[in-house]
N, C-alpha and C positions, 0 to 999 in steps of 0.2 A: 637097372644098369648103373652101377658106380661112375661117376662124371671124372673124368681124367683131370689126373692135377693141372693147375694152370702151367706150373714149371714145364710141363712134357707138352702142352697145346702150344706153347711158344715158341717152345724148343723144335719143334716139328714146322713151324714157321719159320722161322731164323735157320732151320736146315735147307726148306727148298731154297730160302733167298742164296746159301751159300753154294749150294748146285749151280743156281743162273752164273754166276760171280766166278765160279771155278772150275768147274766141267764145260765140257766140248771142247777141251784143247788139246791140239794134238799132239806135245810133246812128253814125254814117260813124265817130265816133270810135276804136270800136274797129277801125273795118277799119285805118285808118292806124297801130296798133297791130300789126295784122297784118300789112303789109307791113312794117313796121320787124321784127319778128319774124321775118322771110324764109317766110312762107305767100303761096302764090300762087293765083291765082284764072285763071279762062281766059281773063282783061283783060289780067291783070299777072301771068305765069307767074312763079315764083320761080325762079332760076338752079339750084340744086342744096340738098336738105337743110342746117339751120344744124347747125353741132355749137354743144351746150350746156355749154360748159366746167365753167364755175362750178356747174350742179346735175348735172353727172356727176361730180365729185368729192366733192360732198355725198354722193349716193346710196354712191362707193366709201369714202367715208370711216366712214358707218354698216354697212356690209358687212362693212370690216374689224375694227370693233368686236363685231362677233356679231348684228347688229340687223338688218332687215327692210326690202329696198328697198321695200316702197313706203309704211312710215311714213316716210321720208324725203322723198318725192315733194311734199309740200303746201311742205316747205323750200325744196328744192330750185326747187322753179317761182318762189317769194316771192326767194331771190336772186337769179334771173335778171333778173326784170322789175324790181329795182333797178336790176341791171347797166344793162339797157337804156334803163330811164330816164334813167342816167347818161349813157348813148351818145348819143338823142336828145338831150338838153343840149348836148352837148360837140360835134356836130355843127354846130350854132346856132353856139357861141361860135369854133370852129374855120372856119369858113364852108364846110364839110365837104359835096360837091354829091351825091357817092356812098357810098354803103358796101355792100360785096358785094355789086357789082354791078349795083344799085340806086340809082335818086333815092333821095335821104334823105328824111324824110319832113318837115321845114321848106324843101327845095330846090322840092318837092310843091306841099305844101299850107299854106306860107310857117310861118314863125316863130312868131307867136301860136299859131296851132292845132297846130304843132309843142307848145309848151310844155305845153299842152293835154294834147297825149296824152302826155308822158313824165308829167307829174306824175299822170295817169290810171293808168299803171302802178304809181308809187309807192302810190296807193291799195288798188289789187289787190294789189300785195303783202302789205299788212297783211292784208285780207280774206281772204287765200290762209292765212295765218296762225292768222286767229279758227277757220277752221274745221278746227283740227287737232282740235277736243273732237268731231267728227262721226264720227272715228275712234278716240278712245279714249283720247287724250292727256289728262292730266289740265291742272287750270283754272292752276296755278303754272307744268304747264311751257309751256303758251301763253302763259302771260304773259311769262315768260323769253323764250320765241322771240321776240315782238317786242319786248321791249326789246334783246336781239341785234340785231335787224334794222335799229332805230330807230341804234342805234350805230353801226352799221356802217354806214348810210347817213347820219350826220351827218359819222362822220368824214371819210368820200369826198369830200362836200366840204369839208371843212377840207382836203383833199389839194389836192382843184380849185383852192381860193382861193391854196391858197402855189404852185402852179403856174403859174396865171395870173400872180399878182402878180409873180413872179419874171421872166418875159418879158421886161420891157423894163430888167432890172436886169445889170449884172455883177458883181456879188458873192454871189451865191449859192455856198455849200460845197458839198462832196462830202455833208458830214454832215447840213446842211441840206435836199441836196436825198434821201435816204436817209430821212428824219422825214417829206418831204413824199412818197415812194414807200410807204413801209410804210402812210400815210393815205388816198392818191387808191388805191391798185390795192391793196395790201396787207391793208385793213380788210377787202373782199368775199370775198378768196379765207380768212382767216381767218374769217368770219362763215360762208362753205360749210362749210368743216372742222368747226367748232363744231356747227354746223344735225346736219352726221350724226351726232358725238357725242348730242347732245343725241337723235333721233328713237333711237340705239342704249340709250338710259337711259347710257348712261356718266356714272362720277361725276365731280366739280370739278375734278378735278387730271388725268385722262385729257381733259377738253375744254381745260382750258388748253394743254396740250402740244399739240394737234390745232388750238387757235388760232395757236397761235407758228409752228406749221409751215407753215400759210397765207399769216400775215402774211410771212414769210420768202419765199415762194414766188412770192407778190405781187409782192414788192421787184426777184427776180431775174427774173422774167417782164417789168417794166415796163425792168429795165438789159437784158436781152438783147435787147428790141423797140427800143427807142435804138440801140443798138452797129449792129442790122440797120438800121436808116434809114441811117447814117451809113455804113454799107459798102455800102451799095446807091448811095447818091450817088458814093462812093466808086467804084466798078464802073459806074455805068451800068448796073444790073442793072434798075432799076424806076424809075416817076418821083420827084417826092421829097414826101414826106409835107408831106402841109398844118401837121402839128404844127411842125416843121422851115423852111418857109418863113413863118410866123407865130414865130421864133424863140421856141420853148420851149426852157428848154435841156434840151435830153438830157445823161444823166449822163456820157460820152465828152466834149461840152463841158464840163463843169461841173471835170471834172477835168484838162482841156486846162489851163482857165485857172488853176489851180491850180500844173499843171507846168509849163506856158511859162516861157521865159529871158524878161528884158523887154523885150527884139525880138518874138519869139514873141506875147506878148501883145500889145501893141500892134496888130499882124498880125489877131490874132482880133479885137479891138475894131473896127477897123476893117469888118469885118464887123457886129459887134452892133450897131454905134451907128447902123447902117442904120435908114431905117422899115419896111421889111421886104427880105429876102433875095431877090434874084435868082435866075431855076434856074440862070446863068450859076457864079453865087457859088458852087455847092454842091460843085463838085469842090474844089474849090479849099482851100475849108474843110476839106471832110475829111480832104483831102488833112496839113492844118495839124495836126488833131487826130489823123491818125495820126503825124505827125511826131513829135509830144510825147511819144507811148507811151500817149493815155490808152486807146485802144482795147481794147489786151491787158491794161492793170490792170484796164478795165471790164467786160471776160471774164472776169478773175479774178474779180473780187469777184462778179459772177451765178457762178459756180462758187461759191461761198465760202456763199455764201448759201442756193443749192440743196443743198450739202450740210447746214448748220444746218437747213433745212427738214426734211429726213431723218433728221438725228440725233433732233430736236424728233418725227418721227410717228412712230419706232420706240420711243423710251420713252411716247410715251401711250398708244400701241395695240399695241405687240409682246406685252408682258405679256398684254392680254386677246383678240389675237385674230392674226390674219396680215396685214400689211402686203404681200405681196407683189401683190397682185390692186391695193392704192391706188396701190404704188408704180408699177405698169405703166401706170396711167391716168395719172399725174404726168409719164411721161416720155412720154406721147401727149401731152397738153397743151404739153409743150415744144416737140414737133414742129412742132403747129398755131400757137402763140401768140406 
């Protein structure tokens, strides 16, 4: 029998802890909760189990410290339903009608009562939190976890606002946009890392190194998911992301217009200065930005990055424990993400 990946044994952890945490309630709100969570009912089957990226990493990152999946488990579920919170949001502002395979749940049950339950999860979060003293955690280190928590969901959006804001601009940097990755996607997967230090007792300077390697992990996760939009339009492989016809720039634009000759650019403006992008438009673009080269420097730099991620979790955690079981879960995440 083939052993199930670690990413899907965790992820099947950090699912039931998100059941205790959000089921049995009894107002609809939490079902629409539930379907954004991908749990299905015999109305509304769910397509196939979620993998739970962000608290299967928590769980491997305290494992690899020497510490105890399931004081991990109350973290773990508390970053997800960020996540998620964030995703119902970004759904709304994205005009997003599906995600895996699903109504969204503002496409549902409209946009108010979208906003409704994300910020319903943001709540459970923190709750999911208080009761780490039910288990044993002392009163400083739950205080610590949600000031973690609190940070890492303000910075996400500090991410979201320089993301959105940057939309309808063309001057956004490489650097710029790199400040505004390590914030929208960077902050959560650094805030995982930390959640398992911290449920591991790991001291200051072992969770800082396990926060860097996150944030790092973050950055290259959000350039490698860009590079893939833009080679899929590229290909004709898939249709083209809503991010993308809503012109966000992805970092392969960001640094198109950076390298463009001033033909070149012009060329792409002509594109940007659209009200919104064509699916007509989308070979055509990539076509531009593979032109430039920004494609394979922006393969570089997620290479560049994933390995700082690597360097940064083998000095915080090599010393006290074995990174080989996070490191296999990191490169499952790549696969999926």
């Amino acid at each position: 029998m083939v052993a199930q990946p670690l990413i899907h044994e965790y992820s099947l952890m950090v699912d039931d802890e998100l059941k205790r945490v959000v089921s049995g309630r009894a107002l609809p709100l939490y079902y629409m909760m539930e379907h954004h969570l991908g749990w299905g009912t015999a109305d509304d089957p769910a397509p196939s189990p979620k993998l739970r990226p962000l608290g299967a990493l928590c769980v491997a990152s305290c494992g690899a410290l020497g510490g105890d999946a399931a004081a991990a488990l109350p973290l773990a579920a508390s970053i997800e339903l960020v996540q998620n919170f964030c995703d119902i949001h970004d759904d709304i502002q994205s005009g997003r009608v599906a995600r895996d395979g699903r109504d969204t749940v503002w496409w549902k049950w409209g946009p108010a009562q979208a906003i409704n339950a994300g910020d319903g999860m943001h709540a459970l979060a923190r709750l999911a939190l208080l009761g780490l003293r039910d288990i044993g955690f002392e009163s400083d280190a739950v205080f610590d976890a949600v000031r973690l928590l609190d940070e890492a969901s303000l910075a996400t959006c500090e991410g979201r606002f320089a993301d959105l804001e940057a939309q309808e601009r063309l001057d956004m940097t490489s650097d710029a946009y790199l400040s505004m990755a390590a914030a929208k996607t960077g902050s959560l997967w650094a805030g995982a890392m930390e959640f398992g230090a911290l449920a591991a007792g790991a001291d200051g300077q072992a969770r800082k190194q396990l926060a860097e390697a996150g944030a790092k992990l973050g950055a290259a996760l959000q350039i490698g998911q860009d590079t893939r939009h833009l080679l899929d339009a590229l290909g004709g492989s898939a249709p083209p992301s809503e991010d993308f016809m809503n012109k966000k720039k992805m970092y392969p634009v960001v640094l198109a217009f950076e390298m463009a000759s001033p033909s070149q650019r012009r060329r792409l403006g002509d594109y940007y200065f659209k009200r919104v992008l064509e699916p007509s438009d989308l070979r055509g673009l990539s076509a531009m930005v593979e032109e430039t080269g920004a494609l394979d420097r922006a393969e570089r730099a997620a290479k560049s990055l994933m390995d700082d991620a690597l360097g940064a979790l083998r000095i915080g955690a090599g010393a006290l424990g074995d990174t080989d079981e996070i490191e296999n879960v990191i490169r499952q995440i790549c696969k999926v993400g």
